[in-house]
N, C-alpha and C positions, 0 to 999 in steps of 0.2 A: 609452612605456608606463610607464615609471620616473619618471617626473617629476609633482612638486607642480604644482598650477590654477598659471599664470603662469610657468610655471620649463624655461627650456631648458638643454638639454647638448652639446656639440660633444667628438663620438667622437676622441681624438686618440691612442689608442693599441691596442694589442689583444697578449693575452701576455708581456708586458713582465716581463723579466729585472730582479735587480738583483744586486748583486754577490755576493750569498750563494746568487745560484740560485732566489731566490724567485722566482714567476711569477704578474700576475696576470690578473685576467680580460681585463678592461675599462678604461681609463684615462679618463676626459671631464675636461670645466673646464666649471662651469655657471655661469648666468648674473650669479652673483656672483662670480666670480673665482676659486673655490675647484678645486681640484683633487678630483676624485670618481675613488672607485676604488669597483669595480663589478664583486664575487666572487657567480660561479653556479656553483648544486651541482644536479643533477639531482632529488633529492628526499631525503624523510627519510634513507633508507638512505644515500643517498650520505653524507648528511652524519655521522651516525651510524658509519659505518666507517671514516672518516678518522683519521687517528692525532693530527691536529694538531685542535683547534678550528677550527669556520669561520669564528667571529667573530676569534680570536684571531691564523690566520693573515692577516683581512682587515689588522688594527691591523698587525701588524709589516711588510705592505706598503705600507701609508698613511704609517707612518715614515718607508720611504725617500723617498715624494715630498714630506717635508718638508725635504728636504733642497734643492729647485727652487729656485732666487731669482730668475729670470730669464723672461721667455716666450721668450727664446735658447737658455737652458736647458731648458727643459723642449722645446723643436721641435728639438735638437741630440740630446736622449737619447731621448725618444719619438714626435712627430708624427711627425718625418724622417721614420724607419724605418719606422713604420709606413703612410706614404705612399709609401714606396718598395717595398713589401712588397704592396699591394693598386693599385699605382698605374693599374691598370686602370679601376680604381673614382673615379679624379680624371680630370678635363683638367689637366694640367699643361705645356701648349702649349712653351712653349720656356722655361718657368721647372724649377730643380732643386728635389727633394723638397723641401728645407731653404726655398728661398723660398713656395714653396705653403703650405708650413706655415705661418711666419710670419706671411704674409699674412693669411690662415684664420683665424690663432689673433686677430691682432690686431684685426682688422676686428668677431670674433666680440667681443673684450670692450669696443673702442670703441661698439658699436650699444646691450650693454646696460650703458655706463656704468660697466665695471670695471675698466678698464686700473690704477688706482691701488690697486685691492685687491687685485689678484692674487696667488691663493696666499695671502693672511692667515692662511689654515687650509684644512684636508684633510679631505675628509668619507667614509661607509664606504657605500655602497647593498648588503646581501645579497639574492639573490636563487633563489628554488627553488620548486619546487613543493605543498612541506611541509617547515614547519618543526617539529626536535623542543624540546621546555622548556628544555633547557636552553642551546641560543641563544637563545630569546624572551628568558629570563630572564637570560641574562647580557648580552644587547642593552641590556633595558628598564635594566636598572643602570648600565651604560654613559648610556644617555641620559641619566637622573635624575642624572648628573655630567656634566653640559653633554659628553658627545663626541657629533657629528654623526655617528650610524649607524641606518640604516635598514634596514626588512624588507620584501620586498615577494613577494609569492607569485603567480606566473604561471603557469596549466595550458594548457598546447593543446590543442587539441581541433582534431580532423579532420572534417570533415564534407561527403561526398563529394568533390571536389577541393576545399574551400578547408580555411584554415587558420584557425579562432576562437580568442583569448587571453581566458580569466580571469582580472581581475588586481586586484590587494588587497592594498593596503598596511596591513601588519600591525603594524608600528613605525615612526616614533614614535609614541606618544600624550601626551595629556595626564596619564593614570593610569599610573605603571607596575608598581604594587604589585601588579594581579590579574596582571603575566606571573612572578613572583618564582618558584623551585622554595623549599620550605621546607624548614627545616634538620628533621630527626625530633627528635619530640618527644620526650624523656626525662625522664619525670616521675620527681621524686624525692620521696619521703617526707617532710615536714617530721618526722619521728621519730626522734631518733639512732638509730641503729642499735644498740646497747648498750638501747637500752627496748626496743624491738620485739620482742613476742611472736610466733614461730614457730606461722603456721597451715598446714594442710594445705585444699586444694582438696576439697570433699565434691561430688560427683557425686550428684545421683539417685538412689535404687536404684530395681531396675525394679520394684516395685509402685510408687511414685510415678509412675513413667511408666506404667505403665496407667492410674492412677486421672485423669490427665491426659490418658489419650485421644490420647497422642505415638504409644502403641504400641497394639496389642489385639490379645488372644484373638485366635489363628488367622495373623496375622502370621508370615510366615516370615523367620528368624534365619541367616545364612550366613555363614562362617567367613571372616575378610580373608584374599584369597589361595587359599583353598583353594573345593572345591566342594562340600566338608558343609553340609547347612542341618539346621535343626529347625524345628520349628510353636510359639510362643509361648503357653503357657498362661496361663489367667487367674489362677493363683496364684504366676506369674513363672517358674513353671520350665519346661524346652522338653522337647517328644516327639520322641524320636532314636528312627524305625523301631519304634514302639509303646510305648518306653519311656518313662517319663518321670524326667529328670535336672534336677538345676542346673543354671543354662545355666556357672557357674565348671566343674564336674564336664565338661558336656561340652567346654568349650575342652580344658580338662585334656588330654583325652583326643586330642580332634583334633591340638594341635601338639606331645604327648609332653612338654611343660613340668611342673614343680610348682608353678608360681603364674600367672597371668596377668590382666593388667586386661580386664575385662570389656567396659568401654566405648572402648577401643582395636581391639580384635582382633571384636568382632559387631558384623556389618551389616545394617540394616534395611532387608527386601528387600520394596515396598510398588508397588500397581499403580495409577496417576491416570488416570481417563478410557480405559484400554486403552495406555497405557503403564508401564513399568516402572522403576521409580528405585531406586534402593540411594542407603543414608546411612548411615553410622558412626552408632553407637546414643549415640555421645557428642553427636554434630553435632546429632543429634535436640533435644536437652536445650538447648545452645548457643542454637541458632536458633531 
């Protein structure tokens, strides 16, 4: 399910320890010679709650199997074991783990011609069921500097008793600028700071917003947080219970302050099609 048109891999490991404790998924050697380490996370979350990176953990296990010089070596520290570990799953007639392996290992790189490359290089296969940006993106950067790590996204699906695979290789590509996270944009003034003149943000006043039809006559005005409202006049000021106030006068009064910004603390309480939306009287103007 893992593998490129043309490309096999022979399983020779599974959990594999190395002397730090790290542990990884999947161990293969495909059909060029290379050692493939083969880390699965269950899904986003999984990934996402991990304290290490997923791409990050995969490289510092790919590390140690750069340390194999041998197909001796590499069926001494992992086939073996793990032939001995599932040996249910082999015939291993009257040979020991260690010759099965060997066997296996050698016979697999004589067929596809790669006994003399073996191991040249280590490659990364991630696998989950959603990936979030910022493995794509540190994957696709990875690639875009020649290291072989791939993505591939596999969903099961159950469907009455059987079991269907969705599967989508998501890295590598040949672009890998659209997976990049972008650094935030911090735009700076080309203005030294020493010339720049000091403006203030001018708001609306609300006869502009009526005359723009954002607000109208009859519109009801409700206090952020609280559950005063007033009716919006057409001369900008609100009727609080028959009175008619400035709607600064009535905030005044609703939160006991002596100044308040207007278009902070009133919400615009407005009914669409038989539903009801409130919007901060500033958001109006905004958007």
């Amino acid at each position: 399910m893992i593998c490129d048109d043309e490309e096999s891999m022979l399983i020779v490991g599974k959990q594999v320890k190395n002397e730090k404790r790290g542990r990884s998924d999947l161990t293969a050697v495909d059909n060029n010679g290379n050692i493939v380490l083969i880390e699965i996370k269950r899904d986003r979350r999984d990934i996402e709650n991990r304290s290490e990176a997923f791409e990050f953990q995969a490289i510092r296990y790919a590390a140690s199997y750069a340390t194999i010089e041998s197909t001796d070596d590499l069926v001494k520290k992992v086939y073996a074991p793990y032939i001995e570990k599932y040996r249910q799953e082999f015939e291993l007639g009257m040979l020991t783990s260690y010759e099965l392996g060997i066997r296996k290992l050698n016979e697999f790189l004589v067929v596809n011609e790669a006994e003399k490359s073996f191991n040249d290089k280590q490659r990364i296969i991630l696998v989950a069921s959603e990936f979030d940006e910022q493995t794509l993106s540190a994957v696709a950067w990875l690639n875009s500097n020649d290291v072989d790590i791939s993505c591939f996204k596999i969903i099961p699906y159950k469907i009455i008793e059987d079991i269907f695979f969705y599967i989508e290789k998501v890295l590598s590509v040949a672009k890998h600028n659209d997976f990049f996270v972008n650094l935030l944009d911090k735009k700076i003034d080309p203005v030294r700071k020493s010339d720049k003149k000091i403006t203030r943000c001018s708001l609306p006043k609300i006869d502009m917003l009526l005359e723009w039809e954002l607000v109208k006559p009859g519109d009801i005005i409700i206090a952020k947080g609280k559950e005063d409202e007033a009716t919006l006049l057409a001369n900008g000021n609100v009727n609080v219970n028959g009175v008619e106030k400035s709607m600064q006068v009535w905030l005044k009064e609703v939160y006991g302050w002596a100044s308040i910004q207007t278009y902070v603390f009133a919400v615009h309480n407005i009914k669409i099609a038989g539903k009801r939306y409130m919007f901060y009287v500033r958001n109006i103007w905004l958007s």
